[in-house]
N, C-alpha and C positions, 0 to 999 in steps of 0.2 A: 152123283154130284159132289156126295164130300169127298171120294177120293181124288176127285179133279182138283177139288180147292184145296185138298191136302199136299198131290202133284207138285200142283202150283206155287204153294209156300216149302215148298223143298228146292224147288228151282230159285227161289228168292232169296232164298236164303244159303244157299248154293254161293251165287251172284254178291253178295253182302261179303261173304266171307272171302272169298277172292279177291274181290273189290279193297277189303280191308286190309288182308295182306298185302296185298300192293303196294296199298300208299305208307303202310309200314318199312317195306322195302323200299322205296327211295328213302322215307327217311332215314331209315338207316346208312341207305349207300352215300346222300348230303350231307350227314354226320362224319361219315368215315374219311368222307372227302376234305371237309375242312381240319378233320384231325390231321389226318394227311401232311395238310399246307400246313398246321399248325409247329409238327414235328420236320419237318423241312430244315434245318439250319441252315442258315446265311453267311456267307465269308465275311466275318468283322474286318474292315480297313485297318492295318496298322502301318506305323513309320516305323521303320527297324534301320539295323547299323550292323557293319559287321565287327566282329572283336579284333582287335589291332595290336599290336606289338609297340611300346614304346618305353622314354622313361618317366619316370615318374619319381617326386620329392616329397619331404616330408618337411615341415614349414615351422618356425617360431613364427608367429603372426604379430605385429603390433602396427604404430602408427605413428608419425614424425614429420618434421619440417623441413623442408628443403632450406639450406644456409649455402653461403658463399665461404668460400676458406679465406681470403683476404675480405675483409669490409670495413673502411673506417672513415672517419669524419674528418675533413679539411677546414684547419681553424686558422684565423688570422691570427698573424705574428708580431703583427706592426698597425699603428692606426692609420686610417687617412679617406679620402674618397675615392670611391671605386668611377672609373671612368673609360673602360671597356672589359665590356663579358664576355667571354668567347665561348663560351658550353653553353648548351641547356641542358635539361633532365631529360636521360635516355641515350647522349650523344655516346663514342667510344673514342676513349682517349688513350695515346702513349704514354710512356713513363716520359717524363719531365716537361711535358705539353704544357704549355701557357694554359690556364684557365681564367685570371684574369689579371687585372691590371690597376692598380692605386696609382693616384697623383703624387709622382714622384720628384717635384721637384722641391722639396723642402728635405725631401733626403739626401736628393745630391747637392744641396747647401751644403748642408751639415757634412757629407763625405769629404767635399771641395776644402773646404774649413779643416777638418780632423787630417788632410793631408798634408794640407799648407805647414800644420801643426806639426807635423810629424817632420816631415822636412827639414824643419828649425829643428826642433828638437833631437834631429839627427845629427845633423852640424854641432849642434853644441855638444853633444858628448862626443864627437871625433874629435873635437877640440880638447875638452877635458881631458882627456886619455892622454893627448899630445903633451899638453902642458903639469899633468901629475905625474908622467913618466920623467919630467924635465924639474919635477920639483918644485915647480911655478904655483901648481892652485894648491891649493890643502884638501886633504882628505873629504871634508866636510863638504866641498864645491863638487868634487870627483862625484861621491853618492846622489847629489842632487840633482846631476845633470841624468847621470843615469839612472834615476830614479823618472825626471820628468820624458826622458826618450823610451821608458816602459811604458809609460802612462801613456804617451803618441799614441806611439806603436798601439795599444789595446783598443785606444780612444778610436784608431784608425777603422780596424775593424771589427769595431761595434757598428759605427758609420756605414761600410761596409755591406755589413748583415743584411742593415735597416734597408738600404738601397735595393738589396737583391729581393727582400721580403716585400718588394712593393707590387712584385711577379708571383703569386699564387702558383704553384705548380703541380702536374699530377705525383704521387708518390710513387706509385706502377701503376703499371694497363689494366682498363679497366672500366667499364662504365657507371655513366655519371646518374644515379638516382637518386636525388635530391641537389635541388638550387634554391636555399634561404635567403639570396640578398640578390639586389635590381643594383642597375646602373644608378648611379649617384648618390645610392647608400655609403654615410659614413661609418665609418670599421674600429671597429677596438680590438684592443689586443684579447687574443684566446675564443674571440665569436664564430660560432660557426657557419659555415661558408657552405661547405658540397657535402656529401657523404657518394665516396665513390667507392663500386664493388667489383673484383675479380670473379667471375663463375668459373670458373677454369680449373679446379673444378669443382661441383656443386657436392655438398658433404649431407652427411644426414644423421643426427645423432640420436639413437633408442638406447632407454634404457628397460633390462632385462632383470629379473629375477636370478637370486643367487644361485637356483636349482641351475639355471641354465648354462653355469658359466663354465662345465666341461664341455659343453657340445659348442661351443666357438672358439674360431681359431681367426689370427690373420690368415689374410689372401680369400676367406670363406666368403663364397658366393651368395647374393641377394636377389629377391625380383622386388621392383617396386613401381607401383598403380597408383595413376593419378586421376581423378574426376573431367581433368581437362583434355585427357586423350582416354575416351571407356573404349577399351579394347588392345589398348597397349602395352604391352611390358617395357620396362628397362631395368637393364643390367645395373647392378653393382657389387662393391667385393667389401671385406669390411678392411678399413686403415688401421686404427686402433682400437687396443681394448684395454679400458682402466682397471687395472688389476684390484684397485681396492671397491670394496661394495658399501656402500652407502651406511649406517646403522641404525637410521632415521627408517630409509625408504626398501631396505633391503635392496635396493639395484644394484647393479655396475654399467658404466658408460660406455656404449658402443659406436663406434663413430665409424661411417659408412662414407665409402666415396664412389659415384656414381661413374660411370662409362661415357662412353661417348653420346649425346642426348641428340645430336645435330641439330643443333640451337634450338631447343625446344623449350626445355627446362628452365623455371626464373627460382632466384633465391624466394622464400617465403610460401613458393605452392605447399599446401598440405597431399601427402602420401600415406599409402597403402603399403606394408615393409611386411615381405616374407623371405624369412632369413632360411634358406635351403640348410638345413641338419645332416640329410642321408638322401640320398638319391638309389633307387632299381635301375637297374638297365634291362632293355630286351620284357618289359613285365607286360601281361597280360590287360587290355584296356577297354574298360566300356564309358561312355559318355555317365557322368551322376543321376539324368532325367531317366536312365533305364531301369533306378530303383522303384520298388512297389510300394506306396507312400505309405500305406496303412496295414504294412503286412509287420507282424511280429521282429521277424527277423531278416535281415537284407535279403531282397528276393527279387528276380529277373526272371522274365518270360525269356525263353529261347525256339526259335521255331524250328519244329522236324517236319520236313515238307509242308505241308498245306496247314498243321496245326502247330498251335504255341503253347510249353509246357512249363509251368512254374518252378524254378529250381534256386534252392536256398545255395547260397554260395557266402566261403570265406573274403571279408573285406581287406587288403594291405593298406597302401598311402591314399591318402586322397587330395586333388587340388580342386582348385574352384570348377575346370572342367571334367576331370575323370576320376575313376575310382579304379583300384588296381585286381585284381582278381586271384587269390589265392591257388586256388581249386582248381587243381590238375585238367578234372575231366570238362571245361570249358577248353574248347580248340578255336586256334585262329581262325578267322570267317564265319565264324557260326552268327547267322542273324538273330540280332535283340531287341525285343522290342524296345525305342525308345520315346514312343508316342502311342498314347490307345491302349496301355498294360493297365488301365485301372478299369476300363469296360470289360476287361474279359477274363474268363476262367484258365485254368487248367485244363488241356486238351480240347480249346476250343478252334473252331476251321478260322482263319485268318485270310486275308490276302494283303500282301505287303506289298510297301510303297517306300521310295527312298525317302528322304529327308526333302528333297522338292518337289515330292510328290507324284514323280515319274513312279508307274508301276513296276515291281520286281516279277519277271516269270521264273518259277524254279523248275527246270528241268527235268524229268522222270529220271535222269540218270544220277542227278545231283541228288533226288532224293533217297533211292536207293543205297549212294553212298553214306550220307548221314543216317548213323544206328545210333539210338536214344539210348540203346543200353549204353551207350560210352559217357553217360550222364551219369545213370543208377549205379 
């Protein structure tokens, strides 16, 4: 009998032990399983760019006002009431365009009169002359005639003046930005009237530090950004440059003339002025967002087939869109990351996506040809 119950707890315990080890072994194989997935890596998304060839400037930066080269205010010359307007603010006007019109018939009174005068007073010194040559008037008569046929004659056209000043004119081409006076305003002499402006063309004056006044030259080329067009350039070249520098402000005046705007441009926009110093040609280019925001020293991912590898690279010019790339061992076409470099490591598996998001497949041949050691 005990050895049957002794049997029997050897079979049971036989049975325990196998049992035990079992459910050890799954768990263990459950374990290894999820480490498995755990160690798995995932291909991070990134938007990359490939490296480009172009030029690239190097910038004095500042900021200015758009001015007109012609601009000035249209004053009365004569008094009287205004009794037809023919501009309003904005219109464009020729050189010597009516703008407007004074009641002018107390001018040509007075013209009427000052001729009449003069007339007489021409006759009488023809006479004079006739009869001093003849010995007839005396010396004293001779002077007074010719003295009151000066006096006409001036009085004439003073008269004159006043008549044609009853006609406001434009001075050049030009439009019209400012109308201070309405129909049936009366006018005094010297009040102003228009303020009319030539853009033709639009100037821009910075002034620069004295460090700066070797690196500018006439004919030297500008970009210049305005808030009312984001995403545009326009050209300009610089006109002049004031050779003396301020002693006050340490500047010198640089006065900028803008290209062709095709009617875009109005006097008084405020601008964005970057005065090109030095230009690369043919230099190596990556967009700015390719930099590693929080890395020590300027650093881009670059991808070798399936992975992206961190690579410090030398900085040249930079513009608001690209940065120039020193560093030999960067070759054209090589993808960069320029979206998704802050999620990810050194050597980690990537899969890249253009900038609209269409995927990039990279070729087994393509990769092949790409060897990292031409990085190291």
């Amino acid at each position: 009998m005990f050895k049957l119950l002794k049997g029997l707890l050897v079979v049971l315990l036989a049975v325990f032990l196998m049992t035990t080890l079992a459910c050890k072994k799954k768990d263990t194989d459950d374990i290894m399983n999820i480490e498995g997935e755990g160690k798995g890596e995932t291909a991070v998304p990134v938007k990359v760019v490939k490296v480009t060839r172009g030029d690239i400037s190097s910038y004095i930066e500042t900021t200015s006002t758009l001015e007109a080269e012609k601009e000035v205010d249209i004053l009365s010359q004569t008094t009287g009431l205004v009794v037809d307007l023919k501009v309003e603010e904005g219109d464009y006007v020729k050189k010597n365009q009516v703008l407007l019109r004074i009641d002018d018939r107390e001018a040509k009174a007075a013209f009427e009169a000052s001729k009449a005068t003069y007339e007489e007073r021409e006759q009488q010194w023809a006479r004079a002359q006739e009869t001093y040559e003849k010995k007839i008037t005396s010396k004293e008569s001779f002077e007074q005639a010719r003295y009151n046929y000066a006096k006409a004659e001036a009085d004439l056209q003073t008269a004159k003046l006043r008549l044609l000043y009853t006609e406001v004119k434009a001075p050049f081409e030009g439009i019209i930005t400012e109308r201070l006076i309405h129909p049936g305003s009366m006018l005094s002499v010297n009040q102003k009237l228009f303020k009319i402006v030539d853009s033709t063309p639009l100037l821009a004056r910075i002034y620069l530090p004295e460090r700066e006044l070797s690196k500018v030259k006439k004919g030297q080329p500008a970009e210049l950004k305005l808030e009312a067009y984001p995403g545009k350039t326009f050209e300009a070249f610089i006109k002049m440059i004031n050779p003396v520098v301020d002693p006050d402000s340490g500047t010198f005046k640089v006065t900028l003339e803008m290209k062709s705007d095709e009617n875009l441009l109005r006097p008084g926009m405020f601008a964005s002025v970057y005065l090109v110093t030095e230009t690369h040609s043919n230099a190596l280019l990556v967009p700015k967002q390719a930099l590693l925001l929080e890395a020590e020293k300027d650093t881009i991912f670059v991808v070798d087939g399936k992975f992206a590898y961190a690579e410090e690279i030398k900085v040249g010019f930079r513009d608001d869109k690209n940065i120039e790339i020193l560093d030999s061992k960067i070759k054209v076409d090589s993808y960069i990351v320029v979206v998704g470099q802050d999620g990810i490591n050194s050597g980690t598996e990537v899969k890249m996506y253009d900038l609209q998001g269409k995927e990039i497949k990279v070729e087994e041949k393509q990769e092949e040809e790409f060897n990292l050691e031409d990085l190291e």
